[in-house]
C-alpha positions as a Python dict, from the first residue, in 0.01 Angstrom:
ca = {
    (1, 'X'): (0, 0, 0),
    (2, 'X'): (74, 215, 303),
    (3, 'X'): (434, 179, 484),
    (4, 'X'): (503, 376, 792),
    (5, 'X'): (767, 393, 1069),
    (6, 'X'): (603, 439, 1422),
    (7, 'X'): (845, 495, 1747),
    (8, 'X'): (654, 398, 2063),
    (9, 'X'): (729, 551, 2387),
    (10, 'X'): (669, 562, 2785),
    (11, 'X'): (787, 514, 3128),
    (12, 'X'): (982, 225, 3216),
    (13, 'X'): (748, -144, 3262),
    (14, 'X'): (488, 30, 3045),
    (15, 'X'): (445, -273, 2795),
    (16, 'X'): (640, -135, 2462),
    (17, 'X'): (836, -523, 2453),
    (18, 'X'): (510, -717, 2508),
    (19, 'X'): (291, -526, 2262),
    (20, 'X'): (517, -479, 1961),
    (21, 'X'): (619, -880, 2009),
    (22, 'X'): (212, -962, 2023),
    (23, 'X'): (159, -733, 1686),
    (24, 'X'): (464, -872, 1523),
    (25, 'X'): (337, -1212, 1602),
    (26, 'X'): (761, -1316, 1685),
    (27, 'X'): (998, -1218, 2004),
    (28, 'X'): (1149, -917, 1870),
    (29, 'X'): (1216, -687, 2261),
    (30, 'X'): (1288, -879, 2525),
    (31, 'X'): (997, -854, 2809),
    (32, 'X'): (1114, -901, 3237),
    (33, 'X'): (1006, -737, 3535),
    (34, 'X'): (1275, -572, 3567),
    (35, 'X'): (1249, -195, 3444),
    (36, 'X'): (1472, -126, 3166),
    (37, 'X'): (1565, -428, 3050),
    (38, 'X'): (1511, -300, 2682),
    (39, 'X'): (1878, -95, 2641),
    (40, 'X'): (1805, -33, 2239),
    (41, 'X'): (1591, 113, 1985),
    (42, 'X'): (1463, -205, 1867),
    (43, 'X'): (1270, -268, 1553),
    (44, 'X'): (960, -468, 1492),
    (45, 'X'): (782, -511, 1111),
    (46, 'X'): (400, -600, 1079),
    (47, 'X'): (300, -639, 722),
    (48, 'X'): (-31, -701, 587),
    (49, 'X'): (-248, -635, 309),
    (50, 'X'): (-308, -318, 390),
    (51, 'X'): (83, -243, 408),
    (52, 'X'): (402, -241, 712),
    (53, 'X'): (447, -51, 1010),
    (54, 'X'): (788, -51, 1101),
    (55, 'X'): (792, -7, 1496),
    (56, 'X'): (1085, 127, 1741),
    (57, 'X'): (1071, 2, 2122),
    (58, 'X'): (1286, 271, 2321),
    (59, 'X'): (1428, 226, 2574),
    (60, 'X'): (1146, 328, 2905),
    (61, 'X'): (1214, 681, 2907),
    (62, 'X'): (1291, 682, 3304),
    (63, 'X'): (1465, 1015, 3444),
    (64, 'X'): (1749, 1021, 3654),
    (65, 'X'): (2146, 1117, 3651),
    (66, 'X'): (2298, 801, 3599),
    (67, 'X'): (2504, 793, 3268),
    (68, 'X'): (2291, 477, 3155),
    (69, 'X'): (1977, 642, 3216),
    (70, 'X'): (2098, 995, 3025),
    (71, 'X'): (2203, 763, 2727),
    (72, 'X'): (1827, 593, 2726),
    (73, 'X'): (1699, 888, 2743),
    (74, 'X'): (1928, 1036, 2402),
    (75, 'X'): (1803, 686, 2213),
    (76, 'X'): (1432, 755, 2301),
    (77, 'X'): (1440, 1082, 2215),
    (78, 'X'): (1644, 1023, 1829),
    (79, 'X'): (1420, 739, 1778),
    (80, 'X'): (1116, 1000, 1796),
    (81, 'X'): (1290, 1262, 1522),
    (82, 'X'): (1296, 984, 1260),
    (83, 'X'): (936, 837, 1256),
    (84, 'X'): (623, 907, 1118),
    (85, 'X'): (397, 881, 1397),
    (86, 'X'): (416, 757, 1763),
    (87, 'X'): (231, 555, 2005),
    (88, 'X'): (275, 671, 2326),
    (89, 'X'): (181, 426, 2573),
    (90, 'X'): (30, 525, 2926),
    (91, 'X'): (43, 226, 3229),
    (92, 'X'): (-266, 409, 3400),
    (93, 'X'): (-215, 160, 3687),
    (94, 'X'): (64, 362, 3813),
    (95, 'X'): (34, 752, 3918),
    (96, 'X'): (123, 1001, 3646),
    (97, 'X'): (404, 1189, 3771),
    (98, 'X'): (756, 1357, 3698),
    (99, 'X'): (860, 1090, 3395),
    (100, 'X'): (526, 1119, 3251),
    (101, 'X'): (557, 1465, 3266),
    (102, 'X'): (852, 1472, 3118),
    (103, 'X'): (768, 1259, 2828),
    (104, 'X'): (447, 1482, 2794),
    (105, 'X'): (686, 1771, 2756),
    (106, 'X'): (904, 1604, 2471),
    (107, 'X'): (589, 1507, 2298),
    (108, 'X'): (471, 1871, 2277),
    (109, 'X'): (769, 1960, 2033),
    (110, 'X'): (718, 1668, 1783),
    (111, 'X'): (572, 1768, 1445),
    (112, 'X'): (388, 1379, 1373),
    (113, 'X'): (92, 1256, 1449),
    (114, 'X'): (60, 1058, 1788),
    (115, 'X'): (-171, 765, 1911),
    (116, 'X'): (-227, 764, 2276),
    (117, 'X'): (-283, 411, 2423),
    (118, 'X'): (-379, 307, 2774),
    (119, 'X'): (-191, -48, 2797),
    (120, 'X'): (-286, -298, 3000),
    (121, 'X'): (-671, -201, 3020),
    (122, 'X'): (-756, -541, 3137),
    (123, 'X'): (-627, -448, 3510),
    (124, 'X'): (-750, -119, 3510),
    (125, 'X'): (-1044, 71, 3678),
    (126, 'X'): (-1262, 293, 3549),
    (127, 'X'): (-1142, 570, 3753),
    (128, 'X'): (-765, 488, 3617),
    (129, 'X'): (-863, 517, 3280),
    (130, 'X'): (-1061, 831, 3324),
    (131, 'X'): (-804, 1009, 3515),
    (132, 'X'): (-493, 891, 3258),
    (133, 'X'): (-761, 1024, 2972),
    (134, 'X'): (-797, 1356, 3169),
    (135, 'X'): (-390, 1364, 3162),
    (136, 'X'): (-329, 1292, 2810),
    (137, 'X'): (-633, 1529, 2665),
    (138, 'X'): (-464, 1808, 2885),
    (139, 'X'): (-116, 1735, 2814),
    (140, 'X'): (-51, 1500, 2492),
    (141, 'X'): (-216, 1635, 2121),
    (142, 'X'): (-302, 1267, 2055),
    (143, 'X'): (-510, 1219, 1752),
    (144, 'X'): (-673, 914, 1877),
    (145, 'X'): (-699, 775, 2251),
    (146, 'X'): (-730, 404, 2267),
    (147, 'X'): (-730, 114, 2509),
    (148, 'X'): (-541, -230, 2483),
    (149, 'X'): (-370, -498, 2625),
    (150, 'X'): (-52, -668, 2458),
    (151, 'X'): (-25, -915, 2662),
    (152, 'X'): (-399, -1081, 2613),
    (153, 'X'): (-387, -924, 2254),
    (154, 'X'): (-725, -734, 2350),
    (155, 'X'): (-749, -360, 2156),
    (156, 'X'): (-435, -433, 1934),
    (157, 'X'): (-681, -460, 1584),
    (158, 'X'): (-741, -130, 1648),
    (159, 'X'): (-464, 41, 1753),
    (160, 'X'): (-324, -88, 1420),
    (161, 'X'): (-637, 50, 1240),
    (162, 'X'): (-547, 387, 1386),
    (163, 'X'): (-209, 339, 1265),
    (164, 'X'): (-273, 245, 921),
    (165, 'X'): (-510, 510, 874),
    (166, 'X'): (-234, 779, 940),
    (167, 'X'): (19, 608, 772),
    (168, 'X'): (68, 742, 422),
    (169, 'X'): (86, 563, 76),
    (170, 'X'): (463, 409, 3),
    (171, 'X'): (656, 94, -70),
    (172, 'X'): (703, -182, 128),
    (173, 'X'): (1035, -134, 317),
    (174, 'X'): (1140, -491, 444),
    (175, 'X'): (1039, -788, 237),
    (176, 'X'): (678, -938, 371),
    (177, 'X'): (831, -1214, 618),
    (178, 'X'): (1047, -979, 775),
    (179, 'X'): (967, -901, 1190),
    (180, 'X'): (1280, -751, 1250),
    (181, 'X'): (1620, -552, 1136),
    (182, 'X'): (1781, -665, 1411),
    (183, 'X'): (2097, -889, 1350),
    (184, 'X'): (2095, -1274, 1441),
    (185, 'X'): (2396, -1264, 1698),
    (186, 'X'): (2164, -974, 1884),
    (187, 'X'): (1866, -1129, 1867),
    (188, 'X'): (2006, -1468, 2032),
    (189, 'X'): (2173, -1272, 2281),
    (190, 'X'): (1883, -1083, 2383),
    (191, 'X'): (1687, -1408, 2423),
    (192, 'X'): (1952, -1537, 2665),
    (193, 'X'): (1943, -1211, 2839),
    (194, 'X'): (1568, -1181, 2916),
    (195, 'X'): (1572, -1493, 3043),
    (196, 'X'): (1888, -1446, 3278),
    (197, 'X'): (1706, -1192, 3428),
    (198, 'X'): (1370, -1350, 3449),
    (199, 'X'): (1553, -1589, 3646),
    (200, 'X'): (1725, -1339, 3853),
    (201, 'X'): (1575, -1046, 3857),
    (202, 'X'): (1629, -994, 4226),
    (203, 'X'): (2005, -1057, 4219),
    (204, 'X'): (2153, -920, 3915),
    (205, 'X'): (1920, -660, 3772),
    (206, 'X'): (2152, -506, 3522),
    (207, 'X'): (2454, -614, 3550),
    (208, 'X'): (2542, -898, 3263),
    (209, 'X'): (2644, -877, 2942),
    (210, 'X'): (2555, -1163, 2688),
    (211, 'X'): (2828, -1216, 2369),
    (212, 'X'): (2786, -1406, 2116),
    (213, 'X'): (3087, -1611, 2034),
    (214, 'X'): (3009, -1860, 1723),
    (215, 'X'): (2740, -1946, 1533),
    (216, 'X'): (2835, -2257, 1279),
    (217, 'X'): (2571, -2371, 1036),
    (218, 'X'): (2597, -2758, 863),
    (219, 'X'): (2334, -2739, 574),
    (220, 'X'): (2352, -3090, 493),
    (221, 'X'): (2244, -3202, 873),
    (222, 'X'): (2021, -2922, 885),
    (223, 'X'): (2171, -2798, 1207),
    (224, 'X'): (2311, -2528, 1400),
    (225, 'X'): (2588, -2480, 1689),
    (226, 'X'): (2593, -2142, 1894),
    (227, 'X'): (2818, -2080, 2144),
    (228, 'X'): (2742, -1800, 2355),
    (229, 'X'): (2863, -1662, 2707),
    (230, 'X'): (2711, -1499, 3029),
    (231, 'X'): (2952, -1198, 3126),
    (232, 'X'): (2922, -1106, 3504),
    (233, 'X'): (3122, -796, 3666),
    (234, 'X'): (3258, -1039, 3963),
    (235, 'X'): (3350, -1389, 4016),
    (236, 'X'): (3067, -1392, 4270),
    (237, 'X'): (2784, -1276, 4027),
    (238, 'X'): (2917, -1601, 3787),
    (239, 'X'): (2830, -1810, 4088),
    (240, 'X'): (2490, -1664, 4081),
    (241, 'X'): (2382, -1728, 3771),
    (242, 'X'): (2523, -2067, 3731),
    (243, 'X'): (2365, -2214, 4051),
    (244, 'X'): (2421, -2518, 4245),
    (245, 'X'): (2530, -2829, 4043),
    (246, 'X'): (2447, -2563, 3774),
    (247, 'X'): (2075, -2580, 3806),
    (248, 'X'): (2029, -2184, 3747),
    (249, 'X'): (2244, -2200, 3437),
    (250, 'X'): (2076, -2514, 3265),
    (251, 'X'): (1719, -2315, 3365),
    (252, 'X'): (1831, -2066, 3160),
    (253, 'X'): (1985, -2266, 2876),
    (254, 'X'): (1663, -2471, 2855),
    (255, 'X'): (1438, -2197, 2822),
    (256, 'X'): (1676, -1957, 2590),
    (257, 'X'): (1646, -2258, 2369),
    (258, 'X'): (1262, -2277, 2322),
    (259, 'X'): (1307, -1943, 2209),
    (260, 'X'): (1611, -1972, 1965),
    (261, 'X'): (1482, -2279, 1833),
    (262, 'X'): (1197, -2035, 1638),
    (263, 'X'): (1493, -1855, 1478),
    (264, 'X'): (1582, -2200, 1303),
    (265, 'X'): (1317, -2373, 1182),
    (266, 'X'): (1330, -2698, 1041),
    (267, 'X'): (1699, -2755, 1185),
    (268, 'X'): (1833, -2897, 1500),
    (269, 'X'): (2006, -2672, 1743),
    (270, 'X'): (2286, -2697, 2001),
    (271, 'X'): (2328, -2440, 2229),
    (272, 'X'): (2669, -2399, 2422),
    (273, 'X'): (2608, -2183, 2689),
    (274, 'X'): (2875, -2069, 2933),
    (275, 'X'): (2927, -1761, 3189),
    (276, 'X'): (3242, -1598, 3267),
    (277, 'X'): (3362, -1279, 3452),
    (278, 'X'): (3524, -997, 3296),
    (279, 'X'): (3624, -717, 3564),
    (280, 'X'): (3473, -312, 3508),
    (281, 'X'): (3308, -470, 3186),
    (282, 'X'): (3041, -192, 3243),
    (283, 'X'): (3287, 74, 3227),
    (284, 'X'): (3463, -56, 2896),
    (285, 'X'): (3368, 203, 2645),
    (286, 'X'): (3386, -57, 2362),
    (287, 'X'): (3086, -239, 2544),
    (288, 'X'): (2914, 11, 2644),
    (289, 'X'): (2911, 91, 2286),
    (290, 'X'): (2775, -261, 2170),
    (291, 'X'): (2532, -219, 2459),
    (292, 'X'): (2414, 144, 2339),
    (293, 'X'): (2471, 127, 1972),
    (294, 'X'): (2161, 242, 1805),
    (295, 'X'): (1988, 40, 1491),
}
């Protein structure tokens, strides 16, 4: 058996989320269109016969001087110093500038192997995919350049072949069931997140906060209660996101629960969902923490 821990990395809206939830076969990131709406190093766990590969979505490494960016950029770049290999994935749709650059740079100082991967092949040109091959051959010592697309599931076989061939002999880390580390109350609230702001992306890109309050389990009904709250900065963002007659807020509630509903199977689920405002919550250093806190 092979077992091997692989950080994957690139620029903001590059498809980390989408392709580590398509190889893990569960939700495990949280995918918008909003860039950098992943805020953790978040882990996903394939297992097969042939072993695990125990991925880490970064943060999008995205440059700028904003104290949230700078602390994206520190989880990226720790999450790179403790794997075995990485998969650096390139969105050749978009030009190839400054961040890629940048990331190009970091990559030169790593000491493990790396798998360069050109996401999203199925919208690109030829002439993309040669010129983001010309870029990584010149910049990036990739042992292998592939193409995929995680959100059609095209290329992933191999890009896991590639993996697995670098990865070396060990034991299994997680049990075989496991997709993720990450803990339930997290996982939930991500869920609710994602779909806040696929709801909203326009009007509140960044700025909500989803807590967890209770989770109460009844074994002999076989169900579960979670109560769980929206956080806004203002009173005006909480009118926002609940709508009017609370249509945006029962939109969100009714699709957060498709999703949590996979996290409990075989029981029934209630799902109390609420949204409050808590002033300067961004700048509360005990959130920011929760927000920031690295797996």
């Amino acid at each position: 058996m092979k077992c091997a821990t692989v950080s994957v990395i690139g620029r903001p809206s590059v498809g980390k989320s989408t392709l580590i939830n398509t190889i893990c076969e569960m939700k495990v990131s949280i995918t918008a269109p909003t860039p950098q709406t992943t805020r953790n190093a978040i882990r996903g766990i394939y297992t097969d016969q042939r072993g695990q590969l125990i991925f880490t979505d970064t943060p999008g490494y995205h440059l700028g001087g904003k104290t949230i960016n700078k602390r994206m950029q520190d989880i990226t770049v720790s999450a790179l110093g403790e794997s075995d290999m990485i998969l650096y994935l390139v969105d050749a749709s978009r030009a190839l500038k400054e961040e890629e650059e940048a990331i190009a740079e970091i990559l030169s100082k790593v000491k493990v192997p790396i798998i360069a991967v050109l996401n999203k092949s199925d919208i690109l040109s030829e002439e993309q995919k040669k010129d983001a091959i010309f870029f990584i051959n010149h910049n990036i010592n990739a042992e292998k350049i592939l193409e995929c697309s995680g959100l059609n599931d095209e290329g992933v076989d191999e890009v896991l072949i590639a993996l697995f061939k670098l990865a070396k002999e060990g034991d299994l880390l997680y049990s075989e069931n496991a997709y993720t580390d990450q803990p339930l109350e997290f996982r939930i609230s991500e869920i609710i997140r994602e779909k806040t702001i696929n709801l909203l992306d326009d009007e509140l890109p960044h700025v909500i906060y989803v807590e967890v309050a209770d989770i109460e389990y009844n074994e002999e009904e076989k169900s579960v209660w979670v109560r769980a709250f929206i956080i806004t900065e203002r009173d005006g963002q909480k009118g926002i996101i609940v709508g009017k007659g609370g249509e945006n807020i029962k939109k969100i509630r009714k699709e957060s629960f498709k999703e949590i509903k996979k996290i409990f199977p075989g029981s029934t689920l209630q799902l109390d969902l609420r949204v409050k405002a808590q002033a300067k919550w961004r700048t509360n250093q005990v959130v920011l923490d929760k927000i920031f806190k690295t797996l």
